[in-house]
N, C-alpha and C positions, 0 to 999 in steps of 0.2 A: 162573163169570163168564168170559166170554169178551174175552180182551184186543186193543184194535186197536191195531197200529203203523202209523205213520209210515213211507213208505219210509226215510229218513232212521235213525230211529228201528231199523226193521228191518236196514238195513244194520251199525249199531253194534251190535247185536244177535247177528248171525249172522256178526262177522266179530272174531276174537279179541284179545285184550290191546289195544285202539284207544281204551280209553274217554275219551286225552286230546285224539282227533279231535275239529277242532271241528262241535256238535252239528245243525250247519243243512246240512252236505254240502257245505260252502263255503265260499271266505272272502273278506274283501275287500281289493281291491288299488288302491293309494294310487301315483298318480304322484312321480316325482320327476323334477323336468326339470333341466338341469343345458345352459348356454349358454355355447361357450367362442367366441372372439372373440379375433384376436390384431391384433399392430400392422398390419401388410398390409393388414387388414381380411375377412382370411377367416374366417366362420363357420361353425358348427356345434351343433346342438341332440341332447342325449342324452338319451332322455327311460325312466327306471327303474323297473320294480315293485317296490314297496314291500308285502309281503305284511302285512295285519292280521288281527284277526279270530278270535287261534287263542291261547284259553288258555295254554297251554301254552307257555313262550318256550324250549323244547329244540325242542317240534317247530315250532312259528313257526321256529326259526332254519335247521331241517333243511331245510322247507319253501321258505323265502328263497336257500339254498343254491341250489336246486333249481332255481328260475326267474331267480336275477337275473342282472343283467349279464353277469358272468362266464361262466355256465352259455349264455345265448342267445348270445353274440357272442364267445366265447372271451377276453376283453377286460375286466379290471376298468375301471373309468370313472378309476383313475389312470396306467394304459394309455393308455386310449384318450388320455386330457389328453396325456401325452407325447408318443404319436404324432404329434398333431395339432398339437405344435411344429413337425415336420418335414414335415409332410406336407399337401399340398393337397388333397385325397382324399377325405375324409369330409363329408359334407354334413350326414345324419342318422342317428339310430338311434331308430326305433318300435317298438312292441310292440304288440300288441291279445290281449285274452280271447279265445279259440275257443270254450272250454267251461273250465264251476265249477258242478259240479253233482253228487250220487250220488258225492262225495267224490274227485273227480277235476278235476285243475284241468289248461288245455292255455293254455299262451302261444306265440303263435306273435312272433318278432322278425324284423325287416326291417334292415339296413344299407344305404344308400345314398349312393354318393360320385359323384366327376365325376374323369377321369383325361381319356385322350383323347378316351372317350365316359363319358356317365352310365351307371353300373354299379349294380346291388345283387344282395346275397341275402338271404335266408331263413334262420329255421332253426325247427323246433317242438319245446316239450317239453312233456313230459305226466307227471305228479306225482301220484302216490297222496297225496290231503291223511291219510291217518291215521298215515303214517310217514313222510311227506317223502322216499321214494323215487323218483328218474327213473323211468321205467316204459317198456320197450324192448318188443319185440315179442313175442320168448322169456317175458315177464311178464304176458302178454293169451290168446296162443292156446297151445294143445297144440303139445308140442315132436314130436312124430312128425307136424303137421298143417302143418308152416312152410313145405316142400319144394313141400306141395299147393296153399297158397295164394297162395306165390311165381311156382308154373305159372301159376294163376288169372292173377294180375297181368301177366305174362308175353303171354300172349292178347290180352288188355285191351292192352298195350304196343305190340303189334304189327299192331292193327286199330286204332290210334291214330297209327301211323309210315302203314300203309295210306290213311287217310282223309285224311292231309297230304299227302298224294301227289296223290292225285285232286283233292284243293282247288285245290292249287298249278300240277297239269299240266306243260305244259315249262317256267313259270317257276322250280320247284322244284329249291333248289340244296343240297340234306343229305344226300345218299345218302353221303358219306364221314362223317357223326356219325353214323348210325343205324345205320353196318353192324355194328357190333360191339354195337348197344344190346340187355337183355338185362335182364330185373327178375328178379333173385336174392334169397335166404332175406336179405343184405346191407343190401337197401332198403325192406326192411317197419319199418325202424326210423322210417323218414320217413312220419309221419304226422299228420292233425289230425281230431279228435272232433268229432263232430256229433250232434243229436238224431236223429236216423235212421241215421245208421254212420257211416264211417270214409272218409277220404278219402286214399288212399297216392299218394305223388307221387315222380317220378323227373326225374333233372335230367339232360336230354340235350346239354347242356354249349355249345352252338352260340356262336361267335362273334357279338360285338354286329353285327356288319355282315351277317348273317342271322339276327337272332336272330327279326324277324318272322314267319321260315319254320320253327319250330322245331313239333313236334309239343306239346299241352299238356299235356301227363306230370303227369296228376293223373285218377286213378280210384277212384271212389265205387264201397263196396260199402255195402248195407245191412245191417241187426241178420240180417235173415234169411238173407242171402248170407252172412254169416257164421258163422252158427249153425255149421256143421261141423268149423269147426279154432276155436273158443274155448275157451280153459279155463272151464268154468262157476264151476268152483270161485277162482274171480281176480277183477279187478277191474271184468274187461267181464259178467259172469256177472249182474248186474241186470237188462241191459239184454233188452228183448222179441225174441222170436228165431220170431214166426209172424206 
Protein backbone atom coordinates (compact mmCIF):
# COMPACT_ATOMS: atom_id res chain seq x y z
CA UNK A 1 0.00 0.00 0.00
CA UNK A 2 1.40 3.07 -0.85
CA UNK A 3 1.15 5.79 1.83
CA UNK A 4 0.29 9.71 1.04
CA UNK A 5 1.74 12.54 3.31
CA UNK A 6 0.65 15.76 3.93
CA UNK A 7 3.40 18.30 3.43
CA UNK A 8 2.89 19.01 7.02
CA UNK A 9 2.67 15.41 7.69
CA UNK A 10 5.88 14.87 5.68
CA UNK A 11 7.92 17.42 7.24
CA UNK A 12 7.31 15.82 10.87
CA UNK A 13 8.25 12.83 9.21
CA UNK A 14 11.52 13.57 7.80
CA UNK A 15 12.70 15.93 10.34
CA UNK A 16 13.89 14.20 13.78
CA UNK A 17 12.67 14.12 17.60
CA UNK A 18 9.84 17.12 16.55
CA UNK A 19 6.86 14.94 17.27
CA UNK A 20 5.71 17.73 19.89
CA UNK A 21 5.66 20.36 16.85
CA UNK A 22 2.55 21.46 16.49
CA UNK A 23 0.79 19.23 13.69
CA UNK A 24 -0.71 21.93 11.13
CA UNK A 25 3.00 23.68 10.43
CA UNK A 26 1.50 26.57 12.43
CA UNK A 27 0.27 28.18 15.03
CA UNK A 28 -1.92 30.78 16.11
CA UNK A 29 -1.26 34.07 17.44
CA UNK A 30 -3.52 36.11 19.97
CA UNK A 31 -3.15 39.85 20.51
CA UNK A 32 -2.58 41.37 23.56
CA UNK A 33 -2.95 45.11 23.51
CA UNK A 34 -1.77 46.78 26.39
CA UNK A 35 -2.77 51.13 26.61
CA UNK A 36 -0.60 53.20 28.83
CA UNK A 37 -1.86 56.80 29.22
CA UNK A 38 -0.27 59.02 31.81
CA UNK A 39 -1.44 62.30 33.77
CA UNK A 40 -0.10 64.83 30.90
CA UNK A 41 -2.03 63.02 28.80
CA UNK A 42 0.44 61.21 26.62
CA UNK A 43 -0.37 57.98 25.16
CA UNK A 44 0.72 54.90 23.93
CA UNK A 45 -0.54 51.48 22.53
CA UNK A 46 1.62 48.21 22.85
CA UNK A 47 0.16 45.79 21.13
CA UNK A 48 1.80 41.71 22.04
CA UNK A 49 1.83 38.11 20.39
CA UNK A 50 0.54 35.86 22.42
CA UNK A 51 1.57 32.39 20.76
CA UNK A 52 -1.31 29.56 20.95
CA UNK A 53 -1.94 26.66 19.36
CA UNK A 54 1.03 24.33 20.41
CA UNK A 55 0.64 21.22 22.64
CA UNK A 56 3.25 21.26 24.08
CA UNK A 57 3.59 24.12 26.89
CA UNK A 58 7.74 23.69 26.94
CA UNK A 59 7.70 24.28 23.43
CA UNK A 60 4.67 27.02 23.34
CA UNK A 61 6.77 28.70 25.94
CA UNK A 62 10.22 28.30 23.88
CA UNK A 63 8.33 29.54 21.09
CA UNK A 64 6.72 32.59 22.95
CA UNK A 65 10.35 33.27 24.13
CA UNK A 66 11.21 33.59 20.63
CA UNK A 67 8.85 36.17 19.29
CA UNK A 68 7.61 38.27 22.10
CA UNK A 69 8.16 41.51 23.19
CA UNK A 70 11.15 41.29 24.50
CA UNK A 71 12.77 39.34 21.63
CA UNK A 72 11.13 42.04 18.93
CA UNK A 73 11.87 45.35 20.59
CA UNK A 74 14.66 44.46 23.14
CA UNK A 75 12.02 45.68 25.86
CA UNK A 76 9.72 43.67 28.27
CA UNK A 77 6.35 45.55 28.24
CA UNK A 78 7.43 46.33 32.05
CA UNK A 79 10.25 48.37 30.39
CA UNK A 80 8.66 49.63 28.06
CA UNK A 81 5.61 50.83 31.08
CA UNK A 82 8.62 52.55 32.85
CA UNK A 83 10.19 54.09 30.23
CA UNK A 84 7.18 55.63 29.14
CA UNK A 85 7.04 57.36 32.84
CA UNK A 86 9.94 59.39 31.62
CA UNK A 87 9.64 59.63 28.33
CA UNK A 88 7.65 61.44 25.57
CA UNK A 89 8.77 59.16 22.72
CA UNK A 90 6.86 56.15 22.14
CA UNK A 91 3.66 56.39 20.39
CA UNK A 92 3.38 52.67 19.38
CA UNK A 93 4.58 49.26 19.10
CA UNK A 94 2.92 46.80 16.12
CA UNK A 95 3.76 43.52 15.11
CA UNK A 96 2.09 41.73 11.94
CA UNK A 97 2.51 37.76 10.70
CA UNK A 98 5.05 37.72 7.56
CA UNK A 99 4.92 33.94 7.40
CA UNK A 100 3.23 30.63 9.67
CA UNK A 101 3.50 27.96 7.51
CA UNK A 102 5.91 24.65 6.72
CA UNK A 103 6.67 25.18 10.49
CA UNK A 104 8.19 28.41 10.27
CA UNK A 105 6.85 31.32 11.84
CA UNK A 106 8.36 35.18 10.95
CA UNK A 107 6.94 38.25 13.06
CA UNK A 108 8.09 41.29 11.84
CA UNK A 109 7.62 44.34 14.79
CA UNK A 110 7.54 47.99 14.11
CA UNK A 111 8.42 50.84 17.10
CA UNK A 112 7.13 54.05 16.50
CA UNK A 113 7.72 57.37 18.53
CA UNK A 114 7.73 61.33 17.85
CA UNK A 115 11.06 63.17 19.44
CA UNK A 116 11.83 66.10 17.20
CA UNK A 117 10.66 64.22 14.16
CA UNK A 118 8.47 61.00 14.11
CA UNK A 119 10.91 58.21 14.19
CA UNK A 120 10.63 54.24 14.00
CA UNK A 121 12.20 50.91 13.34
CA UNK A 122 11.82 47.53 12.58
CA UNK A 123 13.01 44.49 13.41
CA UNK A 124 12.17 40.48 12.11
CA UNK A 125 12.25 37.14 13.65
CA UNK A 126 12.03 33.91 12.28
CA UNK A 127 11.40 30.78 14.62
CA UNK A 128 11.56 27.16 13.85
CA UNK A 129 7.99 26.21 15.42
CA UNK A 130 9.38 22.50 16.11
CA UNK A 131 11.89 23.71 18.67
CA UNK A 132 11.17 27.31 19.30
CA UNK A 133 14.69 28.18 17.99
CA UNK A 134 15.43 32.05 16.42
CA UNK A 135 16.72 31.00 13.25
CA UNK A 136 19.88 33.37 11.87
CA UNK A 137 21.18 32.92 8.46
CA UNK A 138 24.18 30.45 9.32
CA UNK A 139 20.64 28.17 10.31
CA UNK A 140 19.05 28.48 6.56
CA UNK A 141 22.07 28.30 3.95
CA UNK A 142 25.51 26.38 3.68
CA UNK A 143 28.15 27.95 5.72
CA UNK A 144 30.99 27.95 2.81
CA UNK A 145 27.91 29.60 0.66
CA UNK A 146 27.27 33.05 3.08
CA UNK A 147 30.46 34.82 1.59
CA UNK A 148 28.68 34.12 -1.98
CA UNK A 149 25.49 35.22 -1.14
CA UNK A 150 26.54 38.36 0.79
CA UNK A 151 28.54 39.25 -2.72
CA UNK A 152 25.04 38.60 -4.39
CA UNK A 153 23.30 41.10 -2.07
CA UNK A 154 26.21 43.32 -2.39
CA UNK A 155 25.42 43.94 -6.37
CA UNK A 156 21.79 44.03 -5.65
CA UNK A 157 23.11 47.15 -2.88
CA UNK A 158 24.99 48.92 -5.19
CA UNK A 159 22.53 49.04 -8.26
CA UNK A 160 20.16 50.06 -5.79
CA UNK A 161 22.54 53.23 -4.23
CA UNK A 162 22.99 53.38 -8.48
CA UNK A 163 19.27 53.85 -9.46
CA UNK A 164 18.80 56.55 -6.43
CA UNK A 165 21.10 58.38 -7.96
CA UNK A 166 19.63 58.85 -11.27
CA UNK A 167 16.03 59.14 -9.49
CA UNK A 168 17.10 61.90 -7.53
CA UNK A 169 19.85 63.72 -10.08
CA UNK A 170 21.40 66.92 -8.65
CA UNK A 171 18.70 66.93 -5.93
CA UNK A 172 20.37 63.85 -4.44
CA UNK A 173 21.96 64.62 -1.26
CA UNK A 174 23.57 60.79 0.24
CA UNK A 175 26.74 60.40 -1.21
CA UNK A 176 28.23 60.83 2.50
CA UNK A 177 25.62 57.49 3.88
CA UNK A 178 26.50 55.38 0.99
CA UNK A 179 30.13 55.67 0.80
CA UNK A 180 31.04 53.27 3.19
CA UNK A 181 27.53 51.09 2.51
CA UNK A 182 28.45 47.51 1.90
CA UNK A 183 25.93 44.10 2.51
CA UNK A 184 28.30 41.74 4.34
CA UNK A 185 27.94 37.91 5.60
CA UNK A 186 26.62 40.47 9.05
CA UNK A 187 23.33 41.52 7.30
CA UNK A 188 21.84 38.34 6.00
CA UNK A 189 20.55 38.03 9.35
CA UNK A 190 17.86 40.78 8.60
CA UNK A 191 15.40 39.24 6.90
CA UNK A 192 11.57 38.30 6.14
CA UNK A 193 9.90 35.11 4.44
CA UNK A 194 7.76 35.07 1.71
CA UNK A 195 5.84 32.37 -0.47
CA UNK A 196 8.22 32.86 -3.10
CA UNK A 197 11.70 33.75 -1.23
CA UNK A 198 13.28 36.00 0.93
CA UNK A 199 13.37 39.46 1.26
CA UNK A 200 17.06 40.77 2.76
CA UNK A 201 17.08 44.29 3.83
CA UNK A 202 19.73 46.79 4.84
CA UNK A 203 19.32 49.95 6.79
CA UNK A 204 21.41 52.78 5.29
CA UNK A 205 20.89 54.80 8.28
CA UNK A 206 19.99 58.38 6.63
CA UNK A 207 19.06 61.07 8.83
CA UNK A 208 15.03 61.96 9.22
CA UNK A 209 15.77 65.24 7.36
CA UNK A 210 16.78 63.09 4.12
CA UNK A 211 15.41 60.16 4.91
CA UNK A 212 13.08 60.74 1.63
CA UNK A 213 16.35 60.31 -0.38
CA UNK A 214 17.47 57.13 1.01
CA UNK A 215 18.05 54.05 -1.24
CA UNK A 216 15.08 51.10 -0.39
CA UNK A 217 17.55 48.51 1.05
CA UNK A 218 15.23 45.63 0.74
CA UNK A 219 16.05 42.91 -1.96
CA UNK A 220 14.05 39.84 -2.99
CA UNK A 221 15.67 36.69 -3.97
CA UNK A 222 13.53 33.86 -5.03
CA UNK A 223 13.30 29.92 -3.95
CA UNK A 224 15.37 29.53 -7.30
CA UNK A 225 17.92 32.44 -6.77
CA UNK A 226 18.50 30.62 -3.94
CA UNK A 227 18.68 27.21 -4.57
CA UNK A 228 22.82 27.62 -4.47
CA UNK A 229 23.76 28.51 -0.98
CA UNK A 230 20.66 26.70 1.07
CA UNK A 231 21.25 24.02 3.36
CA UNK A 232 18.58 21.50 1.92
CA UNK A 233 19.01 19.60 4.77
CA UNK A 234 17.39 22.85 7.28
CA UNK A 235 14.60 24.56 7.50
CA UNK A 236 14.35 26.44 3.98
CA UNK A 237 15.12 22.78 2.29
CA UNK A 238 11.05 22.42 1.59
CA UNK A 239 10.78 25.02 -0.23
CA UNK A 240 10.62 24.68 -4.45
CA UNK A 241 14.08 25.55 -5.95
CA UNK A 242 13.12 25.26 -10.20
Amino acid sequence: MIQTLTLSAFLLASWPSHAKAPASGSVRIEEQTTHLKREDGKEALIHAPVVQGVPDESLRSRIQDSVGLKAGTDETLEEWKADFEDSWWLDEIEYKVGYNRNFLLNLIYTVSGTGAYPDSFSKSLVVDLRTGKPLAARDLFKSASLEALAARLNRELKADVEATRRKWGADWDGEEEVKNARFDVAHLDDFTLGERGINFHYDFGFPHVIKALEPRGTYFLSWKQLAPYIDTKGPLGVFPRD
